[in-house]
C-alpha positions as CSV (number, residue, x, y, z in Angstrom):
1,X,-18.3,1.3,-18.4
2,X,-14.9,-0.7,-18.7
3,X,-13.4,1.9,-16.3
4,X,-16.5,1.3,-13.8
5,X,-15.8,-2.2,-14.0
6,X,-12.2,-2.6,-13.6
7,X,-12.5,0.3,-10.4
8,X,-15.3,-1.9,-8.9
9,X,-13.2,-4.8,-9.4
10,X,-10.0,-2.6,-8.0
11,X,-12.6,-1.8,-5.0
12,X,-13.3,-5.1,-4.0
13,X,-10.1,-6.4,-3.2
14,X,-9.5,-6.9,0.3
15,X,-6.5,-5.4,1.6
16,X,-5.5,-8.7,3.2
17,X,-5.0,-9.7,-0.2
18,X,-3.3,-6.5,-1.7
19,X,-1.2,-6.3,1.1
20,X,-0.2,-10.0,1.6
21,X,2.6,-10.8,4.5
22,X,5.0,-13.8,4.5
23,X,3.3,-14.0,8.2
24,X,2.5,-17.0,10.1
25,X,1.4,-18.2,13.7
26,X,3.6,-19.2,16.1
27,X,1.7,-22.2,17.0
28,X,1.4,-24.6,13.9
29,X,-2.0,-25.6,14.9
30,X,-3.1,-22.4,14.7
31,X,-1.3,-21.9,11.3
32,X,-3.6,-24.9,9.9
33,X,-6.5,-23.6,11.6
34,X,-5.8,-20.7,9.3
35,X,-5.0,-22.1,6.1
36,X,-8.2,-24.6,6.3
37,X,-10.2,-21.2,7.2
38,X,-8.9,-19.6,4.0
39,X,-9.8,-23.0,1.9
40,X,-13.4,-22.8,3.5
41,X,-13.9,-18.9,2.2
42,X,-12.4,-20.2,-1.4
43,X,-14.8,-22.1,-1.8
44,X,-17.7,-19.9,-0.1
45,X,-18.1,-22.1,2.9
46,X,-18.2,-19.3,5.0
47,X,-19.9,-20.4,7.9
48,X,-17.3,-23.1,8.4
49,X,-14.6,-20.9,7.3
50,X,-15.8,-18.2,10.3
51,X,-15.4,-20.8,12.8
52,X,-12.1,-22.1,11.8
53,X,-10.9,-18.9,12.4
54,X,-12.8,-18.3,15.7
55,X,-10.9,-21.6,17.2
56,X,-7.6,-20.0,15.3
57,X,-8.3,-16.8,17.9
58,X,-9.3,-18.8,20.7
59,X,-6.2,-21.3,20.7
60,X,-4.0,-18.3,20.2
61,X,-5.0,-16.7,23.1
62,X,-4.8,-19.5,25.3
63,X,-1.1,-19.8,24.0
64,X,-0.5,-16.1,24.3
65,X,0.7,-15.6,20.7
66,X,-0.8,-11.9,20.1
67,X,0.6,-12.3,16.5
68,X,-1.2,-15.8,15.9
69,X,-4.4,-14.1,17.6
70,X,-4.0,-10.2,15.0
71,X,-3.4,-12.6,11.6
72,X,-6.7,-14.7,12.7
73,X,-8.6,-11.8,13.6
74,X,-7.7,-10.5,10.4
75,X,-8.6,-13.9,8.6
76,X,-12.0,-13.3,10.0
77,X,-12.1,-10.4,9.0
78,X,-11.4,-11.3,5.6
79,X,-14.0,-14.3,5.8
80,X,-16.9,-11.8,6.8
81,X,-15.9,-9.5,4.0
82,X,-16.4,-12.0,1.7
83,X,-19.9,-13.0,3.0
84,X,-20.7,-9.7,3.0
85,X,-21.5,-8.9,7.0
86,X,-19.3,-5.9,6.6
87,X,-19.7,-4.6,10.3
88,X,-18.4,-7.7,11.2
89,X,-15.5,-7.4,9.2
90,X,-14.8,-3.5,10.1
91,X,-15.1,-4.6,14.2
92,X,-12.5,-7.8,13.5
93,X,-10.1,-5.9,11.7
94,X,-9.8,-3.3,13.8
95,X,-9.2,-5.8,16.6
96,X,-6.5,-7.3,15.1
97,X,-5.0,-3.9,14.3
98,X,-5.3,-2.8,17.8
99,X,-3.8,-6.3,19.1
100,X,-1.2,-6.7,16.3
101,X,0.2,-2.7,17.4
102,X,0.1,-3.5,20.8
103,X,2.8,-6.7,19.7
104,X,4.6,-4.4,17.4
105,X,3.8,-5.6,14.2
106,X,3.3,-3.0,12.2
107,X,2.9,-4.5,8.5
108,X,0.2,-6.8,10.1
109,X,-1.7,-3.6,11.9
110,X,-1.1,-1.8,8.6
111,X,-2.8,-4.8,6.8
112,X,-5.4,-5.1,9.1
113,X,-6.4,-1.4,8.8
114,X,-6.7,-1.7,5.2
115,X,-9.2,-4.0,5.4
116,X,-11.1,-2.3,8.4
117,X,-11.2,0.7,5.5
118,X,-12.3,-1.6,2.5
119,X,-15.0,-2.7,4.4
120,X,-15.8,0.6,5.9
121,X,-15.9,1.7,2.3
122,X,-18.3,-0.7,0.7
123,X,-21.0,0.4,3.4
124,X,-20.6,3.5,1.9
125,X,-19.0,5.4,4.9
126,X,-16.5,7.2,2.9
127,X,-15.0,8.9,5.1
128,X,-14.5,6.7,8.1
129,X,-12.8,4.7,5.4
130,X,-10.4,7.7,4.5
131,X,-9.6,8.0,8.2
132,X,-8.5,4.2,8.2
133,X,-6.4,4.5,5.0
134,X,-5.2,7.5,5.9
135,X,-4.0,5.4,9.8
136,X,-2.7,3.0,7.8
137,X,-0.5,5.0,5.8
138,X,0.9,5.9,9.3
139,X,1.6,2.4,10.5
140,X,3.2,1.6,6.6
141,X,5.4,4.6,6.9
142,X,6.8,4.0,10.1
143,X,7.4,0.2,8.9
144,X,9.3,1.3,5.7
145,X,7.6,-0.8,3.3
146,X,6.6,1.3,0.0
147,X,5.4,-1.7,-2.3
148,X,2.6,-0.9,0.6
149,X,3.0,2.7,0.0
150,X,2.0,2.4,-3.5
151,X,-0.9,0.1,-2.9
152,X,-2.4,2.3,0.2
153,X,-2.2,5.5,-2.3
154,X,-3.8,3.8,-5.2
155,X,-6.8,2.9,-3.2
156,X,-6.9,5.9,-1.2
157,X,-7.0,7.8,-4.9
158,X,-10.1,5.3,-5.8
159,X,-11.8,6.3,-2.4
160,X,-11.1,10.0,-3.4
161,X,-12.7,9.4,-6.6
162,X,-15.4,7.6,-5.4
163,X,-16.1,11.1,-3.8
164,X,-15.8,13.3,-6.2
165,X,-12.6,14.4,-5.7
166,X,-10.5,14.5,-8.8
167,X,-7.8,16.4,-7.9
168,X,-6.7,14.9,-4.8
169,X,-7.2,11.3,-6.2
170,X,-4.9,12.1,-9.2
171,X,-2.3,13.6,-6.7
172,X,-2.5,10.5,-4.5
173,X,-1.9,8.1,-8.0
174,X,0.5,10.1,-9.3
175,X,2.5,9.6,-6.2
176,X,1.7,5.5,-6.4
177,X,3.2,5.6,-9.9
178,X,6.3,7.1,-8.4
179,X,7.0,4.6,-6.1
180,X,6.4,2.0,-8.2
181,X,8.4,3.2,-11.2
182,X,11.2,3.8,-8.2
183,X,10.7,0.3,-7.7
184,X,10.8,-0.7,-11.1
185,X,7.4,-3.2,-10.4
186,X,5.4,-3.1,-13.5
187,X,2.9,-5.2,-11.5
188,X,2.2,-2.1,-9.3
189,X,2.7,0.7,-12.5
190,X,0.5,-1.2,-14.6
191,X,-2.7,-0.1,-12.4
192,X,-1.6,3.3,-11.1
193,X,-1.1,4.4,-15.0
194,X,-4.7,3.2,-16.1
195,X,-6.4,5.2,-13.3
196,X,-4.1,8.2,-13.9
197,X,-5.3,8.3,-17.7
198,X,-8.8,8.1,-17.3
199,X,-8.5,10.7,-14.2
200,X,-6.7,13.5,-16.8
């Protein structure tokens, strides 16, 4: 039972969280827009919070900042998961994946993906969500960034396990610990060595 509860806790951490970017707009008022969006979902407001973010898109467009429009995108993304409208979520994040891409920022399509999967994964469409981690493995590879690495492999090994696949989920870990350990981030081994026990 504690191991149920700490993977359902592991589970429902949006990626926008686990995989959090020293990004901002381009346009300070989008940037508020943003940060008053993310105040909102705090405190459950998410009605408010969703609109915040929808004048965050709109103003970003109208500016032509693609980046300013992928990181609001992916805020809304974020704001639906939390409220739970989990299509929603998926369709906004893979927007801002597709946008973000297209203005060649990888770590910011790579984040949104992750949270396209989370939420593709709490529907219960398993593997659509293993597709999505498994794209944005792709987009953290090419962008070099293996703190990211670790984190995509640990969830992709809760996913696995989630479907019954020991084996592969404790290869994916294994490899998590790795990186982390080469990293010398206890913050990252920590997790990676609890899932790896109770998987053996």
């Amino acid at each position: 039972p504690c191991f149920e509860g700490r993977m359902q806790c592991m589970r429902s951490v949006p990626a926008v969280l686990l995989f959090c970017l020293a990004a901002h707009a381009q346009t300070p008022e989008v940037q508020r827009l943003l940060d008053e969006a993310k105040a909102q979902s705090d405190q459950q407001h998410f009605t408010e919070a969703a609109k915040l973010a929808e004048q965050a898109i709109d103003l970003s467009r109208a500016a032509s900042d693609k980046k300013g429009e992928a990181l609001s995108l992916n805020r809304l993304s974020n704001v639906y998961y939390y409220a739970r409208k989990l299509e929603a979520a998926v369709d906004a994040a893979n927007r801002a994946a597709s946008i973000a891409a297209e203005a060649g920022e990888k770590q910011l399509a790579a984040n949104a993906l992750g949270q396209a999967a989370n939420g593709l994964r709490d529907q219960g469409k398993l593997e659509e969500a293993r597709a999505a981690y498994e794209r944005q493995l792709e987009s953290i590879l090419s962008s070099g960034d293996r703190k990211a690495e670790a984190l995509n492999l640990r969830m992709t090994a809760i996913l696995y396990r989630q479907m019954g696949d020991q084996e592969r989920a404790t290869g994916l870990v294994t490899k998590s610990l790795s990186i982390a350990r080469d990293l010398k981030d206890p913050a990252l081994e920590a997790p990676a060595l609890y899932i790896l026990g109770v998987l053996e």
